[in-house]
C-alpha positions in Angstrom: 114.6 93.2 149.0 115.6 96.2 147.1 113.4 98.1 144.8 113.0 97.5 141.1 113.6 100.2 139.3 112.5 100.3 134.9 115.8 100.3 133.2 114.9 103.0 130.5 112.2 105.5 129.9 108.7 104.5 128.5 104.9 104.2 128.3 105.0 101.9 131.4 107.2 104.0 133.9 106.1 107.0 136.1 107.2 108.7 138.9 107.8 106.3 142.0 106.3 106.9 145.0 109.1 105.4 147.2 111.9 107.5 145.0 110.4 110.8 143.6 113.7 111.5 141.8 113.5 108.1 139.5 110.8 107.1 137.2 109.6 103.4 138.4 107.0 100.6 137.3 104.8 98.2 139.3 104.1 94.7 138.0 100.5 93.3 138.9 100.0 89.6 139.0 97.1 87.2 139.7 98.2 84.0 140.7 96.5 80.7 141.6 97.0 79.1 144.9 100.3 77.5 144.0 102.0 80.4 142.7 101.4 79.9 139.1 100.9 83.4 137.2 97.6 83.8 135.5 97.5 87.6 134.4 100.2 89.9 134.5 100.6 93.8 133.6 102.8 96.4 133.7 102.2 100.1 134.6 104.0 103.3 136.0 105.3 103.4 139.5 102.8 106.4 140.2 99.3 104.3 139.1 97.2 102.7 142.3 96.9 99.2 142.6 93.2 99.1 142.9 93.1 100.6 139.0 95.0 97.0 138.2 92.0 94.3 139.3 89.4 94.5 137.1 91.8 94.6 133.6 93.7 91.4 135.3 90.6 89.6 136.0 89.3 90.7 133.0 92.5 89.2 130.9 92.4 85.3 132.6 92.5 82.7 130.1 90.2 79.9 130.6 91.5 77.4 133.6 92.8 74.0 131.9 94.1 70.5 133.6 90.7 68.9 134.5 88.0 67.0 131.9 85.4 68.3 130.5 84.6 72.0 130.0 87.3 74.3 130.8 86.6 76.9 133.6 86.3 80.8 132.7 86.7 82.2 136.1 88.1 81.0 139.6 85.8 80.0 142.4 87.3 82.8 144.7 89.6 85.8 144.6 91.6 86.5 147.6 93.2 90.5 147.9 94.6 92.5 150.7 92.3 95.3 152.4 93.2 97.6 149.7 91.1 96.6 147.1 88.1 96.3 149.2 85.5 98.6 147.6 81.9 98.2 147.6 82.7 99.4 144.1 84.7 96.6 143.1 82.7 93.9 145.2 79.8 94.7 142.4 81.5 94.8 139.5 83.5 91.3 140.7 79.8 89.9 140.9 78.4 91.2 138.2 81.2 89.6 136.2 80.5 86.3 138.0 76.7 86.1 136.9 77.1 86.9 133.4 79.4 84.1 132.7 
């Protein structure tokens, strides 16, 4: 699959990391476990991933499609390795036990 590339200059684009002659963006997506987007941002090709989670998880909607009380938060968040941070872990939990 070839690289995306942002079609003109803006806030969103940075250098890429791949390419350090163009200017690129990354798109970060939570999804559920079908597929279905939940949060979605855009930022410069140069920013980390890891910077991404807690905004995204921050930014869900409440979960709709079953009775009663709608659900803030889903039961479990899956990542690859690199957004596994003792850092991250806590604030993940904190976020839990607050709502």
């Amino acid at each position: 699959m070839a690289a995306t590339y942002a079609l003109c200059e803006g806030g969103c684009t940075g250098p890429s990391p791949v390419d350090r002659a163009r200017t690129g963006s990354k798109h970060h997506l939570l999804s559920d476990s079908r597929g279905v987007p939940l949060a979605v941002s855009l930022t410069g090709g140069n920013r980390n991933d890891v910077t991404q989670l807690l905004p995204l998880v921050d930014g869900l909607e409440p979960i709709a499609g079953k009775r009663g009380r709608p659900r803030r938060r889903p039961g479990r968040l899956l990542a690859d390795r690199g957004y596994d941070f003792d850092k991250y872990r806590r604030e993940l939990r904190s976020r839990r036990s607050s709502r």
